[in-house]
C-alpha positions as CSV (number, residue, x, y, z in Angstrom):
1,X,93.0,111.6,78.3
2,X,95.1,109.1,77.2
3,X,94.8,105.3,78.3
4,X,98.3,105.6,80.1
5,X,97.1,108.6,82.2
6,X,95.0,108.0,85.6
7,X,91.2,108.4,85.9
8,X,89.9,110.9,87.9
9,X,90.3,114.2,89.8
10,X,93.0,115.2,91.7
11,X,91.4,116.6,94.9
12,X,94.0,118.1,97.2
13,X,97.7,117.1,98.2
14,X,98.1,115.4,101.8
15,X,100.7,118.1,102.5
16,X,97.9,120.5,102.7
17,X,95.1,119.1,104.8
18,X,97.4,120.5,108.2
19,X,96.3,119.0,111.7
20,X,92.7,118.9,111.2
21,X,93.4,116.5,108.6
22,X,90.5,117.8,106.2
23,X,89.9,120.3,103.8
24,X,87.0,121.9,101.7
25,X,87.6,121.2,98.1
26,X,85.3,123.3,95.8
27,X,84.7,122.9,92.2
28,X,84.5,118.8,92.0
29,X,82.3,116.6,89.9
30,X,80.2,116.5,93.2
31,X,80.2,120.0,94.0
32,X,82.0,121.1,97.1
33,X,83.0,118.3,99.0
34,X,84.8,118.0,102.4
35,X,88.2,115.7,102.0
36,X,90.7,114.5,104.2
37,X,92.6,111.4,105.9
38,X,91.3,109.0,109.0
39,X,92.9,106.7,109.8
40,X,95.5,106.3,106.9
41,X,93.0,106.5,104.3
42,X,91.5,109.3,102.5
43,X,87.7,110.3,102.3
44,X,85.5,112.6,101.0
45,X,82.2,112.9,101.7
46,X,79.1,115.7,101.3
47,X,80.3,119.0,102.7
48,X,77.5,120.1,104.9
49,X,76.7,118.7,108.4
50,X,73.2,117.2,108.7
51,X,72.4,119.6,112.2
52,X,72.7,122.8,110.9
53,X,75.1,122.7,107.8
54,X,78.3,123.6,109.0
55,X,80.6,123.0,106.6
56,X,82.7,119.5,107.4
57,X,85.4,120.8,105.8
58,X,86.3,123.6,108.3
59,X,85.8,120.5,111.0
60,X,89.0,118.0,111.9
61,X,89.5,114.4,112.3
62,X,89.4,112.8,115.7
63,X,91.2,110.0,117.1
64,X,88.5,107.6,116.8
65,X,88.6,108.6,112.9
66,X,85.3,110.5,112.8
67,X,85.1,113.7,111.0
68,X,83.7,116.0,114.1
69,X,81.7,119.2,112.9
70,X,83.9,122.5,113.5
71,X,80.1,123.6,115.4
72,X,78.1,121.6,117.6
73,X,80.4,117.8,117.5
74,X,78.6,115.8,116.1
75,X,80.8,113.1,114.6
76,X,80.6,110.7,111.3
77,X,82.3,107.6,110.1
78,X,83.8,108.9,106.7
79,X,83.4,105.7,105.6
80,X,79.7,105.2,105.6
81,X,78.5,108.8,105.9
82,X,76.6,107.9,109.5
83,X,76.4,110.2,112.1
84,X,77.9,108.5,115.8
85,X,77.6,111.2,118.0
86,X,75.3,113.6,117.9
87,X,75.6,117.4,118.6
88,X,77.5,118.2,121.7
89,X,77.6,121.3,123.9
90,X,74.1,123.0,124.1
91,X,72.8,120.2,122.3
92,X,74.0,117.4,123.9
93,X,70.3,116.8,125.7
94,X,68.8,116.1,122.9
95,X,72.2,114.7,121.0
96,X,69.9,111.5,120.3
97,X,66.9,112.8,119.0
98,X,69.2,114.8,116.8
99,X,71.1,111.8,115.5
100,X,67.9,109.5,115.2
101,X,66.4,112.2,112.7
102,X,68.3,114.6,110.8
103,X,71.2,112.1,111.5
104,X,69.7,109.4,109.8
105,X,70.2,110.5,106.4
106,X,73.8,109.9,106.0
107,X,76.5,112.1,104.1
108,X,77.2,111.3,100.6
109,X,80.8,109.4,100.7
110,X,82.6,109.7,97.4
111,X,85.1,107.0,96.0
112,X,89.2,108.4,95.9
113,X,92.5,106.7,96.3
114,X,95.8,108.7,97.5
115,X,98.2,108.3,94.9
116,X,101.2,110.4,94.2
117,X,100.9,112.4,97.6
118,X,97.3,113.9,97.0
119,X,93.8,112.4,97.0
120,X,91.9,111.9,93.9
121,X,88.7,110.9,92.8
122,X,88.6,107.6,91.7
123,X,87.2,106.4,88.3
């Protein structure tokens, strides 16, 4: 590369995340990674949902600019990797015991910038 060419790896055009606003993107320096937009700026974080591994990227975006798992709705702040709503539906009893445990180990957040209409990973 030369010193006039960007660093990192392009990820995924914006054009292509559709409503859910995230994607899986496989085959990154990190492995398969879930990547998206919330809230005007892109993400990308560690694929698998803390609960039961779903994958993130099959998930969506919410208003509140979580990324909710496409399974039980739990919810994390892409910017931190924290989980801010446990699992929902059968598991909402016991949501907080969920989110207090296996929740507390947050998803890896990766560094990218949007540039050129797609995400990259920055660096």
């Amino acid at each position: 590369m030369s010193s006039s060419e960007p660093a990192g790896a392009r990820l995924i055009d914006v054009a292509d995340l559709g409503d859910s606003k995230v994607a899986v993107v496989e085959g990154t320096p990190h492995g398969t990674i879930a990547v998206g937009i919330s809230a005007g700026k892109p993400f990308a974080v560690s694929n698998r949902c803390r609960h039961l591994f779903a994958s993130l990227g099959q998930g969506r975006v919410v208003e509140e600019g979580c990324l909710e798992c496409p399974w039980h709705g739990a919810r994390y702040d892409v910017a931190t990797g924290k989980m801010v709503r446990g699992p929902q539906g059968a598991f909402r009893p016991i949501s907080g015991v969920i989110k207090a445990t296996t929740g507390a180990l947050p998803l890896q957040t990766y560094p990218v910038e949007e540039r050129d209409g797609a995400i990259w990973l920055a660096g």
